[in-house]
C-alpha positions in Angstrom: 245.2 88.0 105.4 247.5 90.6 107.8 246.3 94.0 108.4 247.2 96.9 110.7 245.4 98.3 112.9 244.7 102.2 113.7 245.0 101.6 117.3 246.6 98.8 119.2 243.8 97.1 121.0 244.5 95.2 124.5 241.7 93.5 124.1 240.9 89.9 121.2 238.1 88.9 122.3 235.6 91.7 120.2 238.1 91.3 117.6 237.8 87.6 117.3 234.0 87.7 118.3 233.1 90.0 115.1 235.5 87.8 112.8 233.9 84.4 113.9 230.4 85.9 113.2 232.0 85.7 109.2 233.4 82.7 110.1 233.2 80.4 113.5 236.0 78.3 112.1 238.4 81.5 111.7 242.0 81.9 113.3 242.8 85.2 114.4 246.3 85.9 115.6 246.6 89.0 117.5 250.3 91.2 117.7 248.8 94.0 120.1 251.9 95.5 121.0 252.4 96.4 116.7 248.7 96.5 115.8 248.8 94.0 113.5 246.0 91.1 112.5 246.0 87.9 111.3 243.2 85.8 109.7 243.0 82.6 108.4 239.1 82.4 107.4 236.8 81.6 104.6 235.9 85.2 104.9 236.9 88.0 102.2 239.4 90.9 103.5 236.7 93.4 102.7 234.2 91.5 104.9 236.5 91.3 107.7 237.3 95.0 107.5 233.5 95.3 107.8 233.7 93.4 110.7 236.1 95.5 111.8 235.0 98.7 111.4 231.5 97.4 113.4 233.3 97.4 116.0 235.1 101.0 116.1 238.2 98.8 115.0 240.0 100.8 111.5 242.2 98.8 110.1 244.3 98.6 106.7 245.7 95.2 104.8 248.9 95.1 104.9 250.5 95.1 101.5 253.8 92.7 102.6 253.1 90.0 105.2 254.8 90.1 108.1 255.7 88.0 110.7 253.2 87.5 113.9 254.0 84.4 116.1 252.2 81.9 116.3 250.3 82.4 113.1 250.6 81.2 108.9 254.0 83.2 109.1 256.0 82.2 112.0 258.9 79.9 111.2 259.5 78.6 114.3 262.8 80.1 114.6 262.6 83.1 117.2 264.4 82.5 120.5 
Protein backbone atom coordinates (compact mmCIF):
# COMPACT_ATOMS: atom_id res chain seq x y z
CA UNK A 1 0.00 0.00 0.00
CA UNK A 2 1.60 3.76 -1.09
CA UNK A 3 0.15 6.78 0.40
CA UNK A 4 1.08 10.46 0.53
CA UNK A 5 1.68 12.29 3.09
CA UNK A 6 0.34 15.92 4.21
CA UNK A 7 3.68 16.89 5.23
CA UNK A 8 7.04 15.49 4.40
CA UNK A 9 8.39 14.09 7.69
CA UNK A 10 12.32 13.96 8.31
CA UNK A 11 11.84 11.73 10.68
CA UNK A 12 10.77 7.21 10.22
CA UNK A 13 11.26 6.17 13.16
CA UNK A 14 7.43 7.31 14.77
CA UNK A 15 6.17 6.43 11.42
CA UNK A 16 7.57 2.95 11.45
CA UNK A 17 7.06 2.63 15.31
CA UNK A 18 3.12 3.22 14.99
CA UNK A 19 2.96 0.89 11.81
CA UNK A 20 4.83 -2.09 13.57
CA UNK A 21 2.39 -1.69 16.59
CA UNK A 22 -0.22 -3.18 13.59
CA UNK A 23 2.32 -5.22 12.58
CA UNK A 24 6.01 -5.93 13.99
CA UNK A 25 6.79 -7.82 10.73
CA UNK A 26 5.86 -4.65 8.50
CA UNK A 27 8.22 -2.95 5.80
CA UNK A 28 7.89 0.65 5.68
CA UNK A 29 9.67 2.45 2.92
CA UNK A 30 10.06 6.04 3.47
CA UNK A 31 10.39 8.84 0.20
CA UNK A 32 10.68 12.01 2.65
CA UNK A 33 11.75 14.31 0.07
CA UNK A 34 7.95 13.47 -2.00
CA UNK A 35 6.00 12.44 1.07
CA UNK A 36 5.23 9.36 0.04
CA UNK A 37 4.72 5.75 2.13
CA UNK A 38 5.19 2.43 1.57
CA UNK A 39 3.85 -0.58 3.46
CA UNK A 40 4.12 -4.00 3.06
CA UNK A 41 2.11 -5.42 6.20
CA UNK A 42 -0.68 -7.69 7.20
CA UNK A 43 -2.32 -4.60 8.32
CA UNK A 44 -5.47 -2.93 6.42
CA UNK A 45 -4.88 0.63 4.74
CA UNK A 46 -7.52 2.03 7.01
CA UNK A 47 -5.71 0.74 10.10
CA UNK A 48 -2.48 2.10 9.05
CA UNK A 49 -4.08 5.56 8.39
CA UNK A 50 -5.19 5.13 11.94
CA UNK A 51 -1.85 4.64 12.82
CA UNK A 52 -1.13 7.49 11.19
CA UNK A 53 -3.28 9.87 12.12
CA UNK A 54 -2.19 8.84 16.04
CA UNK A 55 0.61 10.23 15.37
CA UNK A 56 -0.35 13.92 13.87
CA UNK A 57 0.75 12.10 10.53
CA UNK A 58 -2.38 12.86 7.59
CA UNK A 59 -1.94 10.93 4.93
CA UNK A 60 -4.00 9.78 1.72
CA UNK A 61 -3.58 6.29 -0.37
CA UNK A 62 -2.36 6.90 -3.37
CA UNK A 63 -4.67 5.84 -6.13
CA UNK A 64 -1.63 4.82 -8.81
CA UNK A 65 1.50 3.33 -7.21
CA UNK A 66 4.41 4.86 -7.70
CA UNK A 67 7.85 4.18 -7.56
CA UNK A 68 9.86 4.58 -4.07
CA UNK A 69 13.33 2.77 -4.06
CA UNK A 70 14.05 0.34 -2.40
CA UNK A 71 10.49 -0.88 -1.88
CA UNK A 72 7.69 -3.57 -3.83
CA UNK A 73 8.07 -1.00 -6.77
CA UNK A 74 11.57 -0.42 -7.54
CA UNK A 75 12.91 -2.16 -10.68
CA UNK A 76 16.31 -1.96 -10.00
CA UNK A 77 16.93 0.15 -12.89
CA UNK A 78 17.74 3.82 -11.62
CA UNK A 79 21.33 4.95 -11.99
Amino acid sequence: MQFELSTAPTDAAPITAAIHALDPHARVVLDAGRGRLEVLASASGEQILDALRGIGCVARPLEKEVHISGGSTCCGHCG
